[in-house]
N, C-alpha and C positions, 0 to 999 in steps of 0.2 A: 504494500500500500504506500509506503514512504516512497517507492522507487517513483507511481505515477506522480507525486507532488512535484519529486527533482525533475520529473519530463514535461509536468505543467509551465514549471516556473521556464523552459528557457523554450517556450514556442512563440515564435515569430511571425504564425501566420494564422488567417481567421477559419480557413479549410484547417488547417491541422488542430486548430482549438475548438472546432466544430467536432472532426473525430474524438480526439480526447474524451469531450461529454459525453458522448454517447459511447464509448470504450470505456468509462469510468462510471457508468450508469446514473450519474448525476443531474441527467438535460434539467428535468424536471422540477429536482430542488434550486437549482439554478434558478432556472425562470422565477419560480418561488422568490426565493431574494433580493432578486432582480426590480420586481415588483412591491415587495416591500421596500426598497430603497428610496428608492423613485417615487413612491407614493408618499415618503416622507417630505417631500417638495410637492406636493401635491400632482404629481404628474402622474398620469393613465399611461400606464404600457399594457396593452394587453398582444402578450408574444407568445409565438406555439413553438414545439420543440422543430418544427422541420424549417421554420424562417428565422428563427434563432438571429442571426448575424446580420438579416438584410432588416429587421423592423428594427433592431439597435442599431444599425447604420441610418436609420431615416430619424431616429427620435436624436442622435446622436446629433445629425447633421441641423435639424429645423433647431437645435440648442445653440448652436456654434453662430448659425444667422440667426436669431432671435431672439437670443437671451442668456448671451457668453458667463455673465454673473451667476445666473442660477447654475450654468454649466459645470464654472467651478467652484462653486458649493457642493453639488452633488457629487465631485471629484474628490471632495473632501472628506464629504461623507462614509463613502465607498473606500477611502483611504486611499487613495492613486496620489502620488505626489508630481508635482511637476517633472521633478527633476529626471522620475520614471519615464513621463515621455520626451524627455528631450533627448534620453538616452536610445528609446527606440525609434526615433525618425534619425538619429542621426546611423544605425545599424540597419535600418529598411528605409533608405532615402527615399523611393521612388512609393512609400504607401504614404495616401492621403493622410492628413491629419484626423478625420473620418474616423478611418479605419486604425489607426492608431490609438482615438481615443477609447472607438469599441472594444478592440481587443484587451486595452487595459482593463475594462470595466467589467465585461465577459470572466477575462482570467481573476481579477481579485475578489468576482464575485463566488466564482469557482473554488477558490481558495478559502473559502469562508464555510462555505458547505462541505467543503473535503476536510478540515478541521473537526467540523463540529461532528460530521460522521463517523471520523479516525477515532476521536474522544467519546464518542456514544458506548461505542461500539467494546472499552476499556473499563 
């Protein structure tokens, strides 16, 4: 179980972080958290396991043009640091900030629920 954490933390791309879930059997509680997060800013995500990446890339994007503030409050929230993604555009130049933002938010959400399930589970 600790090995899939060390394979979470160093993926770089939203298809392979897409695999992971569902190889980790997590989609679910994912979304779960996802939506509690989000809903603590008041924001409606309603996401399903198979569009996973593309309704977080549209909720991600209408934030980044519409309301950069609350964007990083809810980066805050979720625990993503800046510093996180400056580290990951400058190691995948050529992914939008978009998708950069999603996949931090996807994986630290992931990392929340893969804790708390490692720890249940003890």
């Amino acid at each position: 179980m600790e090995n899939k954490l060390a394979v979470l933390k160093t993926i770089r791309s939203l298809n392979s972080l897409k695999n992971w879930l569902v190889d980790a059997g997590l989609v679910e509680k994912v979304l779960e958290q996802i939506e509690k997060d989000f809903a603590q800013f008041g924001l409606s995500v309603d996401i399903h396991a198979d569009d996973i990446i593309e309704t977080m890339q549209r909720h991600v994007d209408n934030l980044l043009h519409t309301n950069y503030q609350q964007l990083q409050n809810l980066l805050y929230r979720i625990d993503i640091h800046e510093k996180k993604m400056i580290e990951l555009q400058q190691l995948e130049v050529a992914m939008p900030e978009r998708d950069v933002i999603t996949l931090l938010i996807i994986q630290r959400e992931a990392e929340k629920v893969f804790f708390k399930e490692f720890y249940k589970t003890r």
